[in-house]
PAMAR-397869 format. One record per residue: x, y, z of N, C-alpha, C in turn; chain; residue number from 1. Coordinates in pm, 1 decimal. Atoms other than C-alpha are relative to their C-alpha. Last residue first. Example, Ala and Ser with C-alpha at 12.3 -4.5 7.8 and 13.67 -1.06 7.14 Angstrom:
<sites>
SITE         nx         ny         nz        cax        cay        caz         cx         cy         cz   mol   seq
SITE      -82.0     -119.0       -6.0     1367.0     -106.0      714.0      -77.0      109.0       73.0     A     2
SITE       89.0     -119.0        0.0     1230.0     -450.0      780.0       90.0      120.0        0.0     A     1
</sites>
This chain:
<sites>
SITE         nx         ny         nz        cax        cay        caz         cx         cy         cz   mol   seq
SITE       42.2       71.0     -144.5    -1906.0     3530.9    -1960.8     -154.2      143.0       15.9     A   156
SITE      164.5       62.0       56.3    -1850.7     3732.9    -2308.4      -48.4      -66.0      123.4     A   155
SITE      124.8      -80.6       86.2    -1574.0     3906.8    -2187.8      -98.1       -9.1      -16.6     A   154
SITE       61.3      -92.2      -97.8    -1427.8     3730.9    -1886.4     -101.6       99.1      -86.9     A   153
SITE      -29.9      -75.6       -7.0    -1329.5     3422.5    -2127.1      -94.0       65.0      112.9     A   152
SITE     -110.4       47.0      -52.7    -1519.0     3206.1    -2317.2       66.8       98.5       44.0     A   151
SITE      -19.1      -50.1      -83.9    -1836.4     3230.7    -2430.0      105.5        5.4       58.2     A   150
SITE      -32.5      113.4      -57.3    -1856.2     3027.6    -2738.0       -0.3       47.3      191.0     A   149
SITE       92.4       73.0       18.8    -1954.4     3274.5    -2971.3      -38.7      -86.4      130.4     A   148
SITE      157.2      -52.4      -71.8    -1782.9     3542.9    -2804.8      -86.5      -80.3       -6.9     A   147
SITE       10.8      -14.4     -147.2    -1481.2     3349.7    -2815.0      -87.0       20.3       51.0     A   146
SITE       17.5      167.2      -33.9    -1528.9     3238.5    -3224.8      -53.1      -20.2      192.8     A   145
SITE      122.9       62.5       37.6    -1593.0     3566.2    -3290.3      -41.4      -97.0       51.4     A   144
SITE      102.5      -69.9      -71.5    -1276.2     3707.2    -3140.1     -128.3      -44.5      -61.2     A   143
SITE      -32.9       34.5     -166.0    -1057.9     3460.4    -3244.2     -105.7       40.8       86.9     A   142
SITE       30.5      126.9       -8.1    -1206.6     3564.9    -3652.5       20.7      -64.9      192.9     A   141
SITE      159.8      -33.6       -4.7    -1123.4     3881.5    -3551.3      -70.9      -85.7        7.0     A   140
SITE       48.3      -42.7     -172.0     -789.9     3791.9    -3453.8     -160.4       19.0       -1.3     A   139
SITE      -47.8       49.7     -134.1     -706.7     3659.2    -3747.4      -82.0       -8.6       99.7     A   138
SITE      124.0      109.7        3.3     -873.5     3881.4    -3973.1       44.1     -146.0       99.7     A   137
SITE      167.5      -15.6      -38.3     -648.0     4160.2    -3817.4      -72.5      -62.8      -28.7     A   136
SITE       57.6      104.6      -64.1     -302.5     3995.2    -3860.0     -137.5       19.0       88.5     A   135
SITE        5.5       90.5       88.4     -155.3     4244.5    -4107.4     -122.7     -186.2       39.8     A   134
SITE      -70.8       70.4      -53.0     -293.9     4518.9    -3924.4      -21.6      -92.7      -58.8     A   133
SITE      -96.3       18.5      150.3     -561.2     4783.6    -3939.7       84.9     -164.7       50.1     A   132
SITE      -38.8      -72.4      121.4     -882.3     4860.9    -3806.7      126.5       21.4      -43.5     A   131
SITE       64.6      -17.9      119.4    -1017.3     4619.5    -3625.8        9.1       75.6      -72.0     A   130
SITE       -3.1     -150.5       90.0     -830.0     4546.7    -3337.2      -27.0        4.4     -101.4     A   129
SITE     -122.8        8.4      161.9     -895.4     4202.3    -3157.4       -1.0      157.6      -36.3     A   128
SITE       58.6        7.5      143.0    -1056.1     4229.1    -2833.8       99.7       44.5      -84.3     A   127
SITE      -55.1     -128.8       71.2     -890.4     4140.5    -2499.1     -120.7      -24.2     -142.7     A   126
SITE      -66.1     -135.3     -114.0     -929.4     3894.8    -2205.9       14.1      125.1      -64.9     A   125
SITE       90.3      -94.0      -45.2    -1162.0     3615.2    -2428.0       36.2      123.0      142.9     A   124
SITE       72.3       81.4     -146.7     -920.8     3316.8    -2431.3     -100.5      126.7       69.3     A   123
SITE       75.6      162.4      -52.5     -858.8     3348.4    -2783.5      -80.1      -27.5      125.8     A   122
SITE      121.6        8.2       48.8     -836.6     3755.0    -2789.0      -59.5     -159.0       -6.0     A   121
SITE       78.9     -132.2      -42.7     -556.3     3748.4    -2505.3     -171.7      -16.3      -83.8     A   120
SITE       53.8       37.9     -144.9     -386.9     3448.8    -2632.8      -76.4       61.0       32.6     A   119
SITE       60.0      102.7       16.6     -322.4     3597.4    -2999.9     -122.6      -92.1      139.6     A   118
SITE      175.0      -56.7       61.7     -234.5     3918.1    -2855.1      -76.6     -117.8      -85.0     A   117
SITE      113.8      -11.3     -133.7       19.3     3707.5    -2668.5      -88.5       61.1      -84.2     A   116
SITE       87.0     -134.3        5.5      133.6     3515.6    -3011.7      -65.0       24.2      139.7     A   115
SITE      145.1       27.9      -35.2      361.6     3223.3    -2900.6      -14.4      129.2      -49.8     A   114
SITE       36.4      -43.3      103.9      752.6     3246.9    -3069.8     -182.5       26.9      -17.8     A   113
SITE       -8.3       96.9      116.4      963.4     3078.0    -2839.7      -70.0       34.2     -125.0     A   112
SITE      -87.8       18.0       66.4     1021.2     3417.2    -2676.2       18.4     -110.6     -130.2     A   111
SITE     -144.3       21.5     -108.8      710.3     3470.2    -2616.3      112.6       19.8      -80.9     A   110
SITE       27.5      143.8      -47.6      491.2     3705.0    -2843.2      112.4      -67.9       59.9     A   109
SITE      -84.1       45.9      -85.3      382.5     4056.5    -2936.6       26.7     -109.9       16.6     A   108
SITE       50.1      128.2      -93.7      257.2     4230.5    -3193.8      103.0      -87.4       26.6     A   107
SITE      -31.9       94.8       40.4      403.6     4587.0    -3207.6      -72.3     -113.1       50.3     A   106
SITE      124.2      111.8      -15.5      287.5     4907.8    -3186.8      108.7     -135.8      -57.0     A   105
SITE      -40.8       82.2       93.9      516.8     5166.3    -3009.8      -58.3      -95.9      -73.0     A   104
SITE      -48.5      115.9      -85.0      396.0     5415.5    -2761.7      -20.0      -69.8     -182.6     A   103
SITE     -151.9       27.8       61.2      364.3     5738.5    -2941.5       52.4      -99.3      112.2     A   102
SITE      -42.7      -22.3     -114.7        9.2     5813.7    -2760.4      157.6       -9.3       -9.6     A   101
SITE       12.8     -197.7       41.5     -151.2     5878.4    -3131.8       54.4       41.9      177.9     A   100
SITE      189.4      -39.7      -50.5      -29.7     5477.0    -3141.2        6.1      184.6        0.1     A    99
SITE       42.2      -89.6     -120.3      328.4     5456.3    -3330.5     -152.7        5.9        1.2     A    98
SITE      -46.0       55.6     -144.1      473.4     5184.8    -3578.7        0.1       81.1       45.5     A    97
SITE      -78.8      -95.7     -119.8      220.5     5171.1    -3787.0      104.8        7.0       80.8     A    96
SITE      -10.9     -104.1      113.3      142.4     4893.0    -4051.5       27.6      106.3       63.6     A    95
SITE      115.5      -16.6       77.2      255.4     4610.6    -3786.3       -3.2       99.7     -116.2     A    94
SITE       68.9     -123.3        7.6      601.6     4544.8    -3665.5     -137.5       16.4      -76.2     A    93
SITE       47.5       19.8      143.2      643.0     4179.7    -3501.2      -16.5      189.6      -55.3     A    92
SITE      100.0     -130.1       29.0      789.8     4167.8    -3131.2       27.6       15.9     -161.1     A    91
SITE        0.2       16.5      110.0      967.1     3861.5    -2980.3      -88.5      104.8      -20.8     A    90
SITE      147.5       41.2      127.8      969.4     3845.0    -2613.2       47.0       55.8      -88.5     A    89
SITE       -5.6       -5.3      202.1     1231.1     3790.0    -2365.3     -103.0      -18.4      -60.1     A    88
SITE      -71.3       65.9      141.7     1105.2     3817.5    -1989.7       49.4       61.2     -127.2     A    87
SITE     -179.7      -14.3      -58.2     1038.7     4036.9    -1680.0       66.7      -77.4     -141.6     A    86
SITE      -21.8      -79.7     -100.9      644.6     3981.8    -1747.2      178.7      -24.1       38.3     A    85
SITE     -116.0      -60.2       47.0      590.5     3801.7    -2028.9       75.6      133.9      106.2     A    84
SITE      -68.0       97.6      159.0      339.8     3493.7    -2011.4      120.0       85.9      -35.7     A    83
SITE      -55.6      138.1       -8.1      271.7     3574.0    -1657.4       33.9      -64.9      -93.7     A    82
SITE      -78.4       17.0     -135.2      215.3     3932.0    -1617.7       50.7     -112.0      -38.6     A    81
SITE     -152.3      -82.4        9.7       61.2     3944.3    -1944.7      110.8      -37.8       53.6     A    80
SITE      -45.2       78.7      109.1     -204.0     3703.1    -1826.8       95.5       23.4      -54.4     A    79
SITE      -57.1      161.3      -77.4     -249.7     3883.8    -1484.4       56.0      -60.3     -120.8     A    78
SITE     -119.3      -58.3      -51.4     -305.4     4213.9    -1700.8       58.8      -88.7       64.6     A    77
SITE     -107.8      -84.3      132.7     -575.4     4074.1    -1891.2      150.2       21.5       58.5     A    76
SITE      -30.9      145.0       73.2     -726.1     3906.0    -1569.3      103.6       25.7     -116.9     A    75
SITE      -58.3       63.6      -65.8     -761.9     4235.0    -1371.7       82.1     -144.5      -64.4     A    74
SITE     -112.2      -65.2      -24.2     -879.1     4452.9    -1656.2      105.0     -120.0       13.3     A    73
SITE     -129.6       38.9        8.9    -1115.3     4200.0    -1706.9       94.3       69.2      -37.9     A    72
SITE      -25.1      105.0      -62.5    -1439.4     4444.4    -1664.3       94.6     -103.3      -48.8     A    71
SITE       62.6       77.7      136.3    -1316.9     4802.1    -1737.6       17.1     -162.3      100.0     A    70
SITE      124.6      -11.4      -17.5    -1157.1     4981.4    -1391.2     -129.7      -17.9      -96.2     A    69
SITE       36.4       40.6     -215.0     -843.4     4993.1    -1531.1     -148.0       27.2       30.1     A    68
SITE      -91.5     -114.9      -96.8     -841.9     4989.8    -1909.5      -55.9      -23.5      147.8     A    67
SITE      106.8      -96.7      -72.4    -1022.0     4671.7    -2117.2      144.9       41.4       98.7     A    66
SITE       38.3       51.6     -115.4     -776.3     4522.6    -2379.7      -24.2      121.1      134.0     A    65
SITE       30.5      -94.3      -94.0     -725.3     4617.5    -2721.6      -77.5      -63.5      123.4     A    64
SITE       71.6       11.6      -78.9     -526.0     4370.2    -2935.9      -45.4      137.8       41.5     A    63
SITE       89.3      112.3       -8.9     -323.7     4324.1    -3223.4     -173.3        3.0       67.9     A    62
SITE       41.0      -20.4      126.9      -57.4     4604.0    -3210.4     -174.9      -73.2      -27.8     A    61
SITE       32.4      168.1      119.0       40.8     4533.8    -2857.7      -96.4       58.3      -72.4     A    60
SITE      177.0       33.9       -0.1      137.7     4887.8    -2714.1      -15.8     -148.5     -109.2     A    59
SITE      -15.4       59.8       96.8      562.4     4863.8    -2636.3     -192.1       12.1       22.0     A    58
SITE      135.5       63.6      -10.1      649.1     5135.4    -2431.8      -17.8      -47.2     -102.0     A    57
SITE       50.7      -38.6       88.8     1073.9     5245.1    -2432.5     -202.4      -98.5       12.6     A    56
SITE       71.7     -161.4      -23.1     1228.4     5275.2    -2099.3     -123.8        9.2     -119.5     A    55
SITE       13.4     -152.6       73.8     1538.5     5148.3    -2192.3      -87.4       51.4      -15.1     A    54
SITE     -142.9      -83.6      -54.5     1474.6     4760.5    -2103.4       29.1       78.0      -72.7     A    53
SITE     -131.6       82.4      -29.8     1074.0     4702.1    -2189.8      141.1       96.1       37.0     A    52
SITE     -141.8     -121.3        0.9      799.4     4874.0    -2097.2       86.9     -102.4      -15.5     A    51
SITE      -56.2       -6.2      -59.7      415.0     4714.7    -2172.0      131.4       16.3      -17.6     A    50
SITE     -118.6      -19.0      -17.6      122.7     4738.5    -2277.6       76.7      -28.6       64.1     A    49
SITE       -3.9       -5.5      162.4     -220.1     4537.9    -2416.8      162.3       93.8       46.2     A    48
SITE       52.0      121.0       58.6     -331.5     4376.7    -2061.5       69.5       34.2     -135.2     A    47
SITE      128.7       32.9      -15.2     -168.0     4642.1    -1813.8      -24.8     -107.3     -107.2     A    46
SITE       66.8     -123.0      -45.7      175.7     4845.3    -1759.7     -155.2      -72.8       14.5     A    45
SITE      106.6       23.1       31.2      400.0     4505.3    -1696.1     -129.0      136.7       20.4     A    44
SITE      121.0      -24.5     -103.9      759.9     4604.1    -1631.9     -137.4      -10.4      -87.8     A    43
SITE      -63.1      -52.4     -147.2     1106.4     4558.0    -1767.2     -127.5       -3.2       48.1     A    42
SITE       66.3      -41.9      -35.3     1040.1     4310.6    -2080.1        6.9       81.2      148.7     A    41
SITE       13.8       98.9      -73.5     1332.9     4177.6    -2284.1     -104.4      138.3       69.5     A    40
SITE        7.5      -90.3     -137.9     1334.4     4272.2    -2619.6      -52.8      -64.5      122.8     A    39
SITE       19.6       -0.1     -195.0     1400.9     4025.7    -2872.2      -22.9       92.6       10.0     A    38
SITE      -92.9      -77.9      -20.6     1336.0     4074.2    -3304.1       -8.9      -20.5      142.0     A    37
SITE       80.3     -187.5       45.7     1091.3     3835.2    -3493.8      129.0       49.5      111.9     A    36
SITE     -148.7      -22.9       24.7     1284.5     3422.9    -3553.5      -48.3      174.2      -12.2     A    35
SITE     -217.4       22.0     -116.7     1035.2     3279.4    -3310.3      113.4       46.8      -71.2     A    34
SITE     -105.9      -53.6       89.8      738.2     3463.6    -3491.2       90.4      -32.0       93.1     A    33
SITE     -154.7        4.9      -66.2      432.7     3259.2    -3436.6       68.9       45.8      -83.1     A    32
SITE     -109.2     -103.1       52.1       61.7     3322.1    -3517.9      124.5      -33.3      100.5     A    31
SITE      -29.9       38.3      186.3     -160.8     2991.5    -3496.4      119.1      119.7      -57.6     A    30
SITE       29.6     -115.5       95.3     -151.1     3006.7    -3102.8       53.9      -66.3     -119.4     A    29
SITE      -62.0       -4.1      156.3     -153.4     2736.5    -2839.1      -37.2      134.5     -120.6     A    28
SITE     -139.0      -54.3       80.7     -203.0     2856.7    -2537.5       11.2      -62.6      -90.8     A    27
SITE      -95.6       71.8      120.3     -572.9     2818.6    -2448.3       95.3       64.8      -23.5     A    26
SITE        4.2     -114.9      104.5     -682.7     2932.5    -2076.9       87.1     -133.7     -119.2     A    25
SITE      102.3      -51.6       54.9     -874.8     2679.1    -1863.3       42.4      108.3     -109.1     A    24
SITE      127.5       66.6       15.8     -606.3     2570.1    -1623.8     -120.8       98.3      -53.0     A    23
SITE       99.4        0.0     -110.9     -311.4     2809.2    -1590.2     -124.4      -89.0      -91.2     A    22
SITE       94.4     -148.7       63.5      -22.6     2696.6    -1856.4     -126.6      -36.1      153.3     A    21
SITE      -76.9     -184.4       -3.8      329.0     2535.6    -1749.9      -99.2       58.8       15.4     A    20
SITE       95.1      -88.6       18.2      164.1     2171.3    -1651.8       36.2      112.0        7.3     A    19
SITE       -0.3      -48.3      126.7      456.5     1934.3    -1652.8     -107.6       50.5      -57.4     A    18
SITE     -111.6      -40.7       33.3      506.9     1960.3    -1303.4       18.9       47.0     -175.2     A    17
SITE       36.3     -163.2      -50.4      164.1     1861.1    -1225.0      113.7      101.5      -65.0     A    16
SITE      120.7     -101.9       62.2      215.0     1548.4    -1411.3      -44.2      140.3        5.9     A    15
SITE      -44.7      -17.5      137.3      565.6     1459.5    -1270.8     -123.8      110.4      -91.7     A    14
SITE     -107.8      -70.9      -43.6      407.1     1492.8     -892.9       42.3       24.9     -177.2     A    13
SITE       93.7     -138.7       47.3       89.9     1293.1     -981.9       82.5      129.4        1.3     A    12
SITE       69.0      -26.5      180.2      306.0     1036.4    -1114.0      -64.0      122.7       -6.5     A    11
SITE     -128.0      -42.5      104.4      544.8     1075.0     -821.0     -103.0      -15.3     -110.8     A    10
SITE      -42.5     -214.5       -2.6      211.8     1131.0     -578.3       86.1       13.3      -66.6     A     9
SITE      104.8      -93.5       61.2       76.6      763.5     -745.3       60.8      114.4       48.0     A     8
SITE       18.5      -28.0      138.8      421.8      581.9     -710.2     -118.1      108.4      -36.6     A     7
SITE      -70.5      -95.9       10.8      420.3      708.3     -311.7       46.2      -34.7     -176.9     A     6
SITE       28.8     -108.0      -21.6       78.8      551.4     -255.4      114.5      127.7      -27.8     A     5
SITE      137.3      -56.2       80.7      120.3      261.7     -418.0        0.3      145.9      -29.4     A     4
SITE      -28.8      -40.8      206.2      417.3      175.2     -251.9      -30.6       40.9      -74.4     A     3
SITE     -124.6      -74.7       18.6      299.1      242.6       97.9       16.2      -12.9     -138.0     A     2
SITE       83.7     -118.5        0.0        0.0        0.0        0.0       88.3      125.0        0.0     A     1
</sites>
């Protein structure tokens, strides 16, 4: 019985272990750029920006995700936090490269090459951007599918 019991917590031990992503959100993405340009990330401003090393603001191209006190702020910005927060990420240039706030637009993604504004509109924390961008039917499409389906803090 002992035996049992300490094979099953090493299986359940391995298993857990090899669970990177929070339960219930989808990471896989269809947009990847693992060979797009580094920057490593100094600080997390909210769900769609954020500062990397030197200061400079990166606005994710892709996405628009609800401002403070909008409902999934909180979640948006958690998701960030944790897929790129202090890290290397990969950044794509869109048809702009400045918002009318002269923060930078780029879409964003890990290092290995994940789309976060991909993530974001999949798992219903952000809406796609609809008026420009190479990877706007994309997302739009993401965003359809989410709302359809409810998924997410948005459509919930």
């Amino acid at each position: 019985i002992y035996l049992s019991a300490v094979i099953g917590g090493i299986a359940f031990l391995v298993w857990w272990l090899s669970q990177e992503d929070a339960p219930g959100l989808n990471y896989n993405t269809s947009l990847q750029c693992p060979l797009c340009d580094a920057v490593t990330v100094s600080n997390v401003i909210d769900g769609d920006t954020v500062v990397i090393t030197g200061g400079e603001r990166i606005r994710f191209y892709g996405v628009d995700a609800p401002a403070r006190d909008e409902k999934c702020y909180d979640e948006a910005t958690a998701a960030v936090e944790e897929r790129v927060g202090g890290a290397v990420v990969r950044v794509e240039a869109g048809d702009r490269p400045n918002d009318s706030f002269g923060r930078s637009l780029y879409y964003v993604y890990t290092a290995s090459g994940d789309s976060i504004d991909e993530l974001l509109v999949r798992n219903g924390l952000a809406f796609a951007w609809t008026d420009d961008g190479q990877h706007r039917d994309l997302l739009v499409d993401l965003q359809n599918d989410a709302a359809l389906k409810d998924v997410g803090c948005l459509w919930k």
